[in-house]
LUMRO-693941 format. One record per residue: residue number from 1; x, y, z of N, C-alpha, C in turn. Coordinates in Angstrom, 1 decimal, always signed. Last residue first. Example, Ala and Ser with C-alpha at 12.3 -4.5 7.8 and 13.67 -1.06 7.14 Angstrom:
  nr    n.x    n.y    n.z   ca.x   ca.y   ca.z    c.x    c.y    c.z
   2  +12.8   -2.2   +7.1  +13.7   -1.1   +7.1  +12.9   +0.0   +7.9
   1  +13.2   -5.7   +7.8  +12.3   -4.5   +7.8  +13.2   -3.3   +7.8
This chain:
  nr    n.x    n.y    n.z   ca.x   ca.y   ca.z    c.x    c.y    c.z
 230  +13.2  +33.8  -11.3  +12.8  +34.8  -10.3  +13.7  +36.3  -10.4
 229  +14.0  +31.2  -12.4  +13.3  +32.6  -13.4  +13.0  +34.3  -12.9
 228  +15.2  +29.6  -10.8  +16.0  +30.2  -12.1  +15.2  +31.4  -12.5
 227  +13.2  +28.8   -9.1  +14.1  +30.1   -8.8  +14.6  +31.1   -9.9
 226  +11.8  +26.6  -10.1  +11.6  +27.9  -10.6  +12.6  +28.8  -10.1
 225  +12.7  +24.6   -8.5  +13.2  +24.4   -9.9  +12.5  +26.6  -10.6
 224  +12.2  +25.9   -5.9  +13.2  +25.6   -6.0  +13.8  +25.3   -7.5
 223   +9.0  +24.9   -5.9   +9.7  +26.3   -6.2  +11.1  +26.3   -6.2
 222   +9.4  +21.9   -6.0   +8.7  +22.7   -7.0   +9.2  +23.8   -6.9
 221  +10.5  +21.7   -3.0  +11.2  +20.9   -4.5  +10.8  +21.7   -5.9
 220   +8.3  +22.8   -1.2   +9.7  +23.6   -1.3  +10.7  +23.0   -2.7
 219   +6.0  +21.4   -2.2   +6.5  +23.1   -2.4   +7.3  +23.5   -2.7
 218   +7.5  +19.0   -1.8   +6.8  +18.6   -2.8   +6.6  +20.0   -2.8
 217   +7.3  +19.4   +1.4   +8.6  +19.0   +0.6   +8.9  +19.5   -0.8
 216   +4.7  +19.8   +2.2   +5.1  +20.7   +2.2   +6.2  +20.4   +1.4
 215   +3.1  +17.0   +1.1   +3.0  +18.2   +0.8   +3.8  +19.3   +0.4
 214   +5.7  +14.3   +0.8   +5.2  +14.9   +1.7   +4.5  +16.8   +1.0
 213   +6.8  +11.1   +0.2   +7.0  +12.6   -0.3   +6.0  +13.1   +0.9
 212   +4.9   +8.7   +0.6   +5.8   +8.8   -0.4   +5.5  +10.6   -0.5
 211   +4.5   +5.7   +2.4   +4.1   +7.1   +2.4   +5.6   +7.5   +1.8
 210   +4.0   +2.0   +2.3   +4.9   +3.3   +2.1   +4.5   +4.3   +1.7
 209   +3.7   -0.9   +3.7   +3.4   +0.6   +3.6   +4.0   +1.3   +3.3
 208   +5.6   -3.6   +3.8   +3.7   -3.9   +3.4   +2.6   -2.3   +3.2
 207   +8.6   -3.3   +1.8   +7.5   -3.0   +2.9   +6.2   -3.1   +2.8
 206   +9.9   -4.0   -0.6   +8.9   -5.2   +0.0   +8.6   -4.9   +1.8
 205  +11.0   -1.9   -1.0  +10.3   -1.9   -1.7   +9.5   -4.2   -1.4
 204  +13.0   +0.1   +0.2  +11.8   -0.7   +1.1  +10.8   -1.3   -0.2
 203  +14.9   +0.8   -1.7  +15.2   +0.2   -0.5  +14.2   -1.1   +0.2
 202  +13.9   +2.0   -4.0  +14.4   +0.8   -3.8  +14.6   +0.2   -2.8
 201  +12.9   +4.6   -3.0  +12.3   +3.9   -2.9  +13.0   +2.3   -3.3
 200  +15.4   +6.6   -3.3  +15.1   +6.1   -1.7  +13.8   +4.8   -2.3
 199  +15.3   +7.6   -6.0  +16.1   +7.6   -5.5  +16.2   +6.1   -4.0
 198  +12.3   +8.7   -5.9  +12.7   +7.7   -6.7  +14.2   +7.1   -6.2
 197  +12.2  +10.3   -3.3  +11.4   +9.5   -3.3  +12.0   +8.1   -4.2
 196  +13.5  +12.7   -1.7  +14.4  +11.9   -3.0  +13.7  +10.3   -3.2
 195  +11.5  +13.0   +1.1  +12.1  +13.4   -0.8  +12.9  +12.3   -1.1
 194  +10.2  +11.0   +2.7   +9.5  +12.2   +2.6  +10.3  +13.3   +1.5
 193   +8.9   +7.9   +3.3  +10.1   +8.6   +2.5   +9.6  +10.3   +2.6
 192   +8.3   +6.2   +5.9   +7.8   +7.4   +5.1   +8.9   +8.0   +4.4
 191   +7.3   +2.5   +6.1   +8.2   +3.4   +6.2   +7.0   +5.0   +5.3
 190   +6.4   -0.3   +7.8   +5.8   +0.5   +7.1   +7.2   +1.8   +7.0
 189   +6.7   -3.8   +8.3   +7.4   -2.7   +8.1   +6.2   -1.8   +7.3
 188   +5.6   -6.5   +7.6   +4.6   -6.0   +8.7   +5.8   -3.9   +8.5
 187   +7.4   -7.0   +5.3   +6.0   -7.1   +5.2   +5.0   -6.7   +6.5
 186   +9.7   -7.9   +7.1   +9.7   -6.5   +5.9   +8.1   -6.3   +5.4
 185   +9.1   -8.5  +10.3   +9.4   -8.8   +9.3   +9.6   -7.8   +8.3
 184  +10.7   -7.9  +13.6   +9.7   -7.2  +12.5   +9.7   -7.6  +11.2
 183  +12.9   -8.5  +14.6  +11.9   -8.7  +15.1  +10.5   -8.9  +14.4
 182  +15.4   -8.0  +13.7  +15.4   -9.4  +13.8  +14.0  -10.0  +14.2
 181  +14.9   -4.9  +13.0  +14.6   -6.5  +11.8  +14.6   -8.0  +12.4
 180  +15.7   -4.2  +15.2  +14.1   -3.7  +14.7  +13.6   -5.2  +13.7
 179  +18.2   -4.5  +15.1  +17.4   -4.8  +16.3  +16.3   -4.7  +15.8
 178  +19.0   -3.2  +12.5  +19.0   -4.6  +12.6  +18.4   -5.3  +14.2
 177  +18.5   -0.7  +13.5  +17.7   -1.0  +12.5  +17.7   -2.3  +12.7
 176  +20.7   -0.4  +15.5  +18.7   -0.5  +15.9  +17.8   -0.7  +14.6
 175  +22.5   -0.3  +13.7  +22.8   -1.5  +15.0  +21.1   -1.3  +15.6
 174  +22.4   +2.2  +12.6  +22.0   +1.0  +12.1  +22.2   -0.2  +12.9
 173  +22.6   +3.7  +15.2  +21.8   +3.9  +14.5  +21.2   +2.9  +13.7
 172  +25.7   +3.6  +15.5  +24.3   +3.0  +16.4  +23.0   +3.0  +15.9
 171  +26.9   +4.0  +13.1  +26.6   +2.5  +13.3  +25.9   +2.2  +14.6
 170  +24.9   +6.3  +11.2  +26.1   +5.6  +12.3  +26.3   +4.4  +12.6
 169  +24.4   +7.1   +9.0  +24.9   +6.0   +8.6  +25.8   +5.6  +10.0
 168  +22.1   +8.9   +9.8  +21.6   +7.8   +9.5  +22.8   +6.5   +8.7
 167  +21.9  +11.1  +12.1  +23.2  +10.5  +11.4  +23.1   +9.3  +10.8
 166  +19.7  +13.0  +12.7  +20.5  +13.0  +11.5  +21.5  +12.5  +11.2
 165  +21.5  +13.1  +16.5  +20.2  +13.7  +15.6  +20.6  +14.0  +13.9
 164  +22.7  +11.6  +18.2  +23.2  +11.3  +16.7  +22.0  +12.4  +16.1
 163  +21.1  +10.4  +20.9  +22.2  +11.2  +20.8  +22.7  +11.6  +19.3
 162  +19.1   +8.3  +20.3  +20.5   +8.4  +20.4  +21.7   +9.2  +20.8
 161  +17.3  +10.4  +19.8  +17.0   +9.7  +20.8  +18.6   +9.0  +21.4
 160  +17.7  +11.2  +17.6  +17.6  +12.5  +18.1  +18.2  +11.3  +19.5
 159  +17.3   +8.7  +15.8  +19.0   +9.4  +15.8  +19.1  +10.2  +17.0
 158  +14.7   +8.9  +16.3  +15.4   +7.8  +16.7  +16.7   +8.2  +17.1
 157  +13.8  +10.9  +14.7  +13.8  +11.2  +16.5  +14.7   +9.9  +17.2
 156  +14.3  +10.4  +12.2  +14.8  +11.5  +12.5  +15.1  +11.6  +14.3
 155  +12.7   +8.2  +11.8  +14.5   +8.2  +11.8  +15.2   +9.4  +12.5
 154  +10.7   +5.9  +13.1  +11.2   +7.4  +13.0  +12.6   +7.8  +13.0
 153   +9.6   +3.0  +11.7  +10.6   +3.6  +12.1  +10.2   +5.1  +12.0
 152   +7.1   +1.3  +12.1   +7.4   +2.1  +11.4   +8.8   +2.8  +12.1
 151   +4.9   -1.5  +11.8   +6.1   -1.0  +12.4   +7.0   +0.0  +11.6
 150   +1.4   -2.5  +11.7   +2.8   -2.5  +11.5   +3.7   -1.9  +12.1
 149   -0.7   -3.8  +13.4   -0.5   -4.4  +11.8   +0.8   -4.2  +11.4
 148   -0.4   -4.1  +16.9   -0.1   -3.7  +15.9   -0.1   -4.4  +14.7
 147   -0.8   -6.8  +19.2   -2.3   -5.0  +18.4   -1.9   -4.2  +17.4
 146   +0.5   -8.3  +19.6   -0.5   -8.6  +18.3   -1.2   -7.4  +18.2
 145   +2.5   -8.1  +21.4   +0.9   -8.2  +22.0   -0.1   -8.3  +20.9
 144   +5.0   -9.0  +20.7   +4.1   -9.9  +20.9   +2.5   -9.8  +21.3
 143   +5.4   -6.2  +20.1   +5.3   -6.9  +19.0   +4.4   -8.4  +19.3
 142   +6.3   -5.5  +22.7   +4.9   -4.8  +22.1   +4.8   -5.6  +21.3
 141   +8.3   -7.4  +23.7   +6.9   -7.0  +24.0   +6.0   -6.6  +23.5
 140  +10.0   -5.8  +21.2   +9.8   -7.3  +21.2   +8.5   -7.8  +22.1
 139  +10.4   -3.3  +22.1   +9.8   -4.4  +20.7   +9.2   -5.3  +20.6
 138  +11.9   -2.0  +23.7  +10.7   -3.1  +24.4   +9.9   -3.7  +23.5
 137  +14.4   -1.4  +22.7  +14.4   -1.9  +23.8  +13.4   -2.9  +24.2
 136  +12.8   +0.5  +21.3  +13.9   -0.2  +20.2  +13.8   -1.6  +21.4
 135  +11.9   +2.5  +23.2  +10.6   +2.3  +21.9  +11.5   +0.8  +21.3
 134  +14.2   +3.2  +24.3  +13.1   +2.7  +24.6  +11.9   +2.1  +24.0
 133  +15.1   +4.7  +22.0  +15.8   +3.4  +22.2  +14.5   +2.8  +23.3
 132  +12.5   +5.8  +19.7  +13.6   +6.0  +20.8  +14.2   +4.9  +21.2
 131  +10.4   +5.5  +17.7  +10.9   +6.5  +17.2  +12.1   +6.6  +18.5
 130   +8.2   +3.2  +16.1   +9.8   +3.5  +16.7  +10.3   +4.5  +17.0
 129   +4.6   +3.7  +15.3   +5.8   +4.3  +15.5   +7.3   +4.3  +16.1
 128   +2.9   +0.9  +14.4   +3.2   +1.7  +16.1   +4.4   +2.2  +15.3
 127   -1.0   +1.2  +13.4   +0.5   +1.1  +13.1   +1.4   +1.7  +14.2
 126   -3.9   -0.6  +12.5   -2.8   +0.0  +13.6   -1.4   -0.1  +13.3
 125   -6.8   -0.5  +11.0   -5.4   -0.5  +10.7   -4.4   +0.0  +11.8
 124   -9.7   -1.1  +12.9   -8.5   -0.4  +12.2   -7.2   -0.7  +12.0
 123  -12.1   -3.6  +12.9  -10.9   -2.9  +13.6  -10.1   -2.5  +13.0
 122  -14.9   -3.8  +11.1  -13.8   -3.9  +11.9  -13.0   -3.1  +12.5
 121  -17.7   -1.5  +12.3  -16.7   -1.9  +11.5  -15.9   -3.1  +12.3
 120  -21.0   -2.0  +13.7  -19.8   -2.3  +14.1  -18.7   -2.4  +13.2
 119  -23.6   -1.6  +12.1  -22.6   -0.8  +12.7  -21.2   -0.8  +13.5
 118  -24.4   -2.4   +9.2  -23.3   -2.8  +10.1  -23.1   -2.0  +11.1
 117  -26.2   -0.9   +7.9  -26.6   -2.3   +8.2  -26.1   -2.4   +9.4
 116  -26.0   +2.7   +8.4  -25.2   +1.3   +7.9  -25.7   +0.3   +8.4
 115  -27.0   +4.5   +9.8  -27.9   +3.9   +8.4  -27.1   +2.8   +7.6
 114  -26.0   +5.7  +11.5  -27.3   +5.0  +12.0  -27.5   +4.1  +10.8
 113  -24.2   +7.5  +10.3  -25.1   +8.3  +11.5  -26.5   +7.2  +11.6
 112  -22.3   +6.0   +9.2  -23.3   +7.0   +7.6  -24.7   +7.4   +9.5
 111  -20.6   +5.2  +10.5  -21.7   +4.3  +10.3  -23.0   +4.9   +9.7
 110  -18.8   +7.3  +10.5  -18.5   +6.2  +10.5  -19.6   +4.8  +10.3
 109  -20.5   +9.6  +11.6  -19.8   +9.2  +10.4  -19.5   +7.8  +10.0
 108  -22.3   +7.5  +14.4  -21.4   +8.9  +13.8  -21.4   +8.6  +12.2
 107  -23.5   +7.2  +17.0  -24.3   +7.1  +15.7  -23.7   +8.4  +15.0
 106  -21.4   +5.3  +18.8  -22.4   +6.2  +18.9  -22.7   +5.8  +17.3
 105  -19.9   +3.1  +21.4  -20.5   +2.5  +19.9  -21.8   +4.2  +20.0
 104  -16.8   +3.0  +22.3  -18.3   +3.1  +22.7  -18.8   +3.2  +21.3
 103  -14.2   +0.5  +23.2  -14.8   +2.0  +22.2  -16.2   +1.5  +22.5
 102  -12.6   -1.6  +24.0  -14.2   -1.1  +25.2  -14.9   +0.8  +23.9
 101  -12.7   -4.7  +22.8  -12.1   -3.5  +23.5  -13.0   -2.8  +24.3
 100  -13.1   -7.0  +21.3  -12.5   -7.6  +22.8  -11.9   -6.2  +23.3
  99  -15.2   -7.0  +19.8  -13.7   -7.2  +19.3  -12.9   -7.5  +20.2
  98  -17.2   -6.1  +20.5  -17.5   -7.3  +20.7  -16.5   -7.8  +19.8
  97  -16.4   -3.4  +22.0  -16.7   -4.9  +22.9  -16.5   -6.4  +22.4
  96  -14.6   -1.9  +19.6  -15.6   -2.6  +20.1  -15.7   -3.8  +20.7
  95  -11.1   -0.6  +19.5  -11.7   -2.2  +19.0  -13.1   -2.0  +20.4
  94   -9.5   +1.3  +20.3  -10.0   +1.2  +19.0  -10.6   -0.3  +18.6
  93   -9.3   +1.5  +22.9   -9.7   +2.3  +22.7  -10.1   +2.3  +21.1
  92   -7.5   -1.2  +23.5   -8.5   -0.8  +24.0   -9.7   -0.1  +23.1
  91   -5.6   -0.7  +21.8   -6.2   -1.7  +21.4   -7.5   -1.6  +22.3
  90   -3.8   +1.3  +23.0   -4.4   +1.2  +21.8   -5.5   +0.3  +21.3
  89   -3.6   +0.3  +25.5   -4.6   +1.6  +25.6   -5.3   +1.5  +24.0
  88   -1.8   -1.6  +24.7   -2.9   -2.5  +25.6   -4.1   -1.1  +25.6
  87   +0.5   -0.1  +24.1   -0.1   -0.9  +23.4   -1.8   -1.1  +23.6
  86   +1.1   +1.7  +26.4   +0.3   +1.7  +25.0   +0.0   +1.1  +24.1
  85   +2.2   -1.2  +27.4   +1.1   -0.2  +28.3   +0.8   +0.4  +26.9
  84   +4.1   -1.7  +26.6   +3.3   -2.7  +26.5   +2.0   -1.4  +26.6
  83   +6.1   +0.8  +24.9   +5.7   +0.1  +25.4   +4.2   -0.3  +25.7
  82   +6.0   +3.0  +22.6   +7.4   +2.5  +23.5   +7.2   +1.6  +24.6
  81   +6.2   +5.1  +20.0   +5.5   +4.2  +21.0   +6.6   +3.8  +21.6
  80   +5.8   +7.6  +19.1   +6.8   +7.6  +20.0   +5.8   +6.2  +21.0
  79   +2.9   +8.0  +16.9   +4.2   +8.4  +17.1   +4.4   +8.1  +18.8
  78   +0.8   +5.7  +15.7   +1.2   +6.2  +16.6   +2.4   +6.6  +16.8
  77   -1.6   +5.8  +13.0   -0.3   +5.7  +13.3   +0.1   +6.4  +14.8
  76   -4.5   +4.2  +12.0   -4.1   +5.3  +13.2   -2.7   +4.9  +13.4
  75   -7.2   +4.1   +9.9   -6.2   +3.3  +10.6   -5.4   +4.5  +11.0
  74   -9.5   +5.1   +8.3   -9.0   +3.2   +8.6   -8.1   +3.2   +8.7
  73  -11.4   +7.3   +9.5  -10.8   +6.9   +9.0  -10.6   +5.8   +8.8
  72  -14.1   +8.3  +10.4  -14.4   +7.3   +9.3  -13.0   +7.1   +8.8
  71  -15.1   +9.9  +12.6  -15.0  +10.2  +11.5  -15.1   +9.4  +10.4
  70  -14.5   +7.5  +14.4  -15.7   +8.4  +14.4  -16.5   +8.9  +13.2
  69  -11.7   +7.7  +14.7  -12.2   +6.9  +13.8  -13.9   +7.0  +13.7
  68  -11.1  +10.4  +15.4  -10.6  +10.6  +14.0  -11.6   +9.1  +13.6
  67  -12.4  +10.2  +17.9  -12.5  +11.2  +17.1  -11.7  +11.0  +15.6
  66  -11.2   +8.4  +19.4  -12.6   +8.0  +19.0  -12.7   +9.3  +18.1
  65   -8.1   +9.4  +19.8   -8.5   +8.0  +18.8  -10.4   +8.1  +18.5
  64   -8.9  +11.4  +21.7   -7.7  +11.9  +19.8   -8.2  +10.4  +19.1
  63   -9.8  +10.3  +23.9  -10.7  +11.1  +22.5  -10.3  +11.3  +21.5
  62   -8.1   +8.3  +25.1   -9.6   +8.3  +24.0   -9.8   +8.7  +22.9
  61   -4.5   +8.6  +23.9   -6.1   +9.2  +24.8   -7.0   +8.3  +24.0
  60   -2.3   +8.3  +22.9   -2.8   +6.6  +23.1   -4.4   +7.4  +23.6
  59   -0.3  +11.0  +20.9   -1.0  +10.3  +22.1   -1.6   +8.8  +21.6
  58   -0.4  +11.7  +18.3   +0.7  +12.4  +19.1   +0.7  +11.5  +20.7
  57   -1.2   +9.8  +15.0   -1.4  +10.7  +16.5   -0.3  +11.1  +17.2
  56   -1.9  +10.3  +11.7   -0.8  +10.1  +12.9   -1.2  +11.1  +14.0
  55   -4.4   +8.2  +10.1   -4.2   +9.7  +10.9   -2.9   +9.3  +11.9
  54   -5.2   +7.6   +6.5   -4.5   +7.2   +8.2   -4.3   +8.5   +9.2
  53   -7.5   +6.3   +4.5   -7.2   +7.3   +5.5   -6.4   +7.5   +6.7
  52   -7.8   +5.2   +1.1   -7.7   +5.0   +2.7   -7.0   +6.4   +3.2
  51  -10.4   +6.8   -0.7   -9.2   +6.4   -0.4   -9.1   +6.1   +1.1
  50  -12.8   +8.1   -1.9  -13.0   +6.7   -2.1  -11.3   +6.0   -2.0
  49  -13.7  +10.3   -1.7  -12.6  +10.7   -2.5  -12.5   +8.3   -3.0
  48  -14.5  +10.1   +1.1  -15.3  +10.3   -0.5  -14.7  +10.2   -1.4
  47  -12.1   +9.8   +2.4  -13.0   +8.6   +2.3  -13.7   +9.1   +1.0
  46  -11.0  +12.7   +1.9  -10.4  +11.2   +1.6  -11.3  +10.2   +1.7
  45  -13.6  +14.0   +3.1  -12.8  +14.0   +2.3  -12.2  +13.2   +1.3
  44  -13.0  +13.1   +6.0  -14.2  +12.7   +5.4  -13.8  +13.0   +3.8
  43  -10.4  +14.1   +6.3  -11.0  +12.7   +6.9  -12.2  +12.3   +5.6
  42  -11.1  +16.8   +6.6   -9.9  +16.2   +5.9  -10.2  +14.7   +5.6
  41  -13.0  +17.1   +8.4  -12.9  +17.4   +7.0  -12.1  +16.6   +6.1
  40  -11.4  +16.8  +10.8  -12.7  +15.5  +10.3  -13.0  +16.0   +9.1
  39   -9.8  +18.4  +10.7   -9.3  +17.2  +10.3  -10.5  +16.3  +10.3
  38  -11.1  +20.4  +10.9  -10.3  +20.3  +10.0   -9.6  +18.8   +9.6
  37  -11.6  +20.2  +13.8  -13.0  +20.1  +12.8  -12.3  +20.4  +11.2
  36   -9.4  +20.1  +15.1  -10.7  +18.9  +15.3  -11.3  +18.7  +14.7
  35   -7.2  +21.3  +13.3   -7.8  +21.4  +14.6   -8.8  +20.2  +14.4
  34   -3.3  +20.8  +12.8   -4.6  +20.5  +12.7   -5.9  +20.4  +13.6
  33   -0.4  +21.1  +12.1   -1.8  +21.9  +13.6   -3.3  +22.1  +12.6
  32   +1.8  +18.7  +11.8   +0.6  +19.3  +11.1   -0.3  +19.9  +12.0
  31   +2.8  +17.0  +13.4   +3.3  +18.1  +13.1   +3.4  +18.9  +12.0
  30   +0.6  +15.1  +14.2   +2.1  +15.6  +15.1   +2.8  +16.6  +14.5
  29   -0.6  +14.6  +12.1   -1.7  +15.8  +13.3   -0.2  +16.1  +14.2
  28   -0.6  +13.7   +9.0   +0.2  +14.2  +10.0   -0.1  +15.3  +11.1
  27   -2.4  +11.9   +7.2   -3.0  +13.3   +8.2   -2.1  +13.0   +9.1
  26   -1.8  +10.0   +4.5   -1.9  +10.1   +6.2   -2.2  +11.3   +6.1
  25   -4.2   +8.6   +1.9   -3.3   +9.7   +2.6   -3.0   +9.6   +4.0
  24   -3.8   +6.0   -0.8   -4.7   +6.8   +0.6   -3.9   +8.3   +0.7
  23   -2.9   +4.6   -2.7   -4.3   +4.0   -2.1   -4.7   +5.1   -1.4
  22   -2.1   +6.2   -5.8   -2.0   +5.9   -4.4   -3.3   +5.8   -3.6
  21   -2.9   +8.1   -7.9   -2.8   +6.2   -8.4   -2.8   +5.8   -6.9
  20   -5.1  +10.4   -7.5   -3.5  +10.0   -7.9   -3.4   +8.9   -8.0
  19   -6.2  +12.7   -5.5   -6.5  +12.7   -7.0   -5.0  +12.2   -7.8
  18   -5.4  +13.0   -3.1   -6.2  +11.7   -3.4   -6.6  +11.3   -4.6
  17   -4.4  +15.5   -3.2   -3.7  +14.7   -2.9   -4.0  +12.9   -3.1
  16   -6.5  +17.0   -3.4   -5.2  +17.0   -4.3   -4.5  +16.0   -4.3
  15   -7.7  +16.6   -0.9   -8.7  +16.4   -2.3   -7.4  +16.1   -3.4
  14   -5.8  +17.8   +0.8   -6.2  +16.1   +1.2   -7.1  +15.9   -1.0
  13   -5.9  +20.2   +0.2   -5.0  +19.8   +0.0   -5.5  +17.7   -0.4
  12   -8.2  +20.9   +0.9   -8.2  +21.3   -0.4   -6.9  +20.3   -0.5
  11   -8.8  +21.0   +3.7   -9.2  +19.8   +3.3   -9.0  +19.6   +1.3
  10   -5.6  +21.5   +5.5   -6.4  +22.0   +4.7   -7.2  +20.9   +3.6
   9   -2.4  +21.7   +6.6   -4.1  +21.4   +7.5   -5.3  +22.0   +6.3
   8   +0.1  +19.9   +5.6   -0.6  +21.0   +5.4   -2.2  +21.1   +5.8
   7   +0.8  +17.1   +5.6   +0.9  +18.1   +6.8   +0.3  +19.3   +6.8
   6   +0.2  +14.2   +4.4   -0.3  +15.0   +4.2   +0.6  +16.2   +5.7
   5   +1.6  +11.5   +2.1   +1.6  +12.5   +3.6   +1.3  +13.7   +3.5
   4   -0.3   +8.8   +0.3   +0.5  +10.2   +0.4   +0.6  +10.9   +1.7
   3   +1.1   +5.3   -0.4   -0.1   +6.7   +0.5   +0.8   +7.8   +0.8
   2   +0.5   +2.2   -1.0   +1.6   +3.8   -1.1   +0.5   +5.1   -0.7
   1   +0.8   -1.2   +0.0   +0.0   +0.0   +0.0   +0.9   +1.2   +0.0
């Protein structure tokens, strides 16, 4: 699955962005300031649009999770996971009773407000974020608790987390990559390339997710070939 990144808080953008061969978009809410009622826009949006929808959180809360799936996305990236405990919140909070969680069952988007046969979907797409040595450290727990579909590296906060912020050929650095692999297969892996897309895409190219480029990037790349004319 290839899905676009979204950061720019605007439901014009998400429309742009869905109009393309790629199955979906994320909604980067970590660092994208996106408010509540822009991103169920955004949200709803991409579903019309007849694409998947992921939303990255910043938190394990209730509300940030019943609020985007409410809406009607299919599936929730969590930045800075790092153990059992959010795990066990995640799976709580996004799987109905009669999935084995405790989400409350209203009469939202997500179920067209009453008029879906079904109202119980399945259970969302879960993906858990790496992003610290702590997060690298307790893998292998969280990994056994089966609540996540996938595993996503953060390169940038990982290195930060190291000590190394941006040194992606150190050898601590890649000494947690191959900690991540002996655990994670390449088909539960999800990655975000965010430029030199063509370039970088051979790497992961038997990841089961890849988010390709990024809005704002995809600006600053485009005006950058215009300068010449300026």
């Amino acid at each position: 699955m290839k899905l676009a990144w979204q950061q720019i808080p605007d439901p014009t953008v998400t429309e742009i962005l869905c109009n393309n061969k790629l199955s979906g978009v994320v909604l980067d809410t970590e660092h994208g300031c996106f408010s509540p009622e822009t991103l169920y826009k955004c949200i709803q949006v991409a579903t019309l649009c007849r694409k998947k929808c992921f939303v990255r959180l910043i938190s394990f809360d209730r509300q940030s999770i019943r609020r985007c799936l409410d809406a009607g996305c299919d599936g929730l990236i969590f930045a800075m996971t790092e153990n059992t405990g959010q795990a066990n919140s995640a799976f709580a909070h996004t799987r109905y009773p009669a999935h084995g969680g405790s989400r409350g069952l209203g009469l939202v988007r997500e179920n067209l407000w009453g008029l879906r046969e079904n109202l119980v979907k399945k259970p969302p797409i879960l993906i858990a974020q790496i992003e610290t040595i702590e997060g690298v450290r307790n893998l292998k727990n969280i990994y056994e608790k089966s609540v996540f579909n996938y595993f996503m590296i953060g390169p940038y906060d990982l290195t930060a987390s190291l000590g190394i912020p941006g040194q992606f050929n150190s050898q601590k650095y890649l000494d947690c990559l191959e900690d991540v692999k002996k655990i994670v297969s390449e088909k539960e892996m999800a990655v975000h390339i965010p430029s030199n897309v063509k370039k970088e895409l051979k790497k992961y190219k038997n990841y089961g997710i890849i988010a390709l480029g990024m809005d704002t990037t995809f600006l600053i790349e485009k005006y950058k070939e215009v300068e010449k004319y300026a």
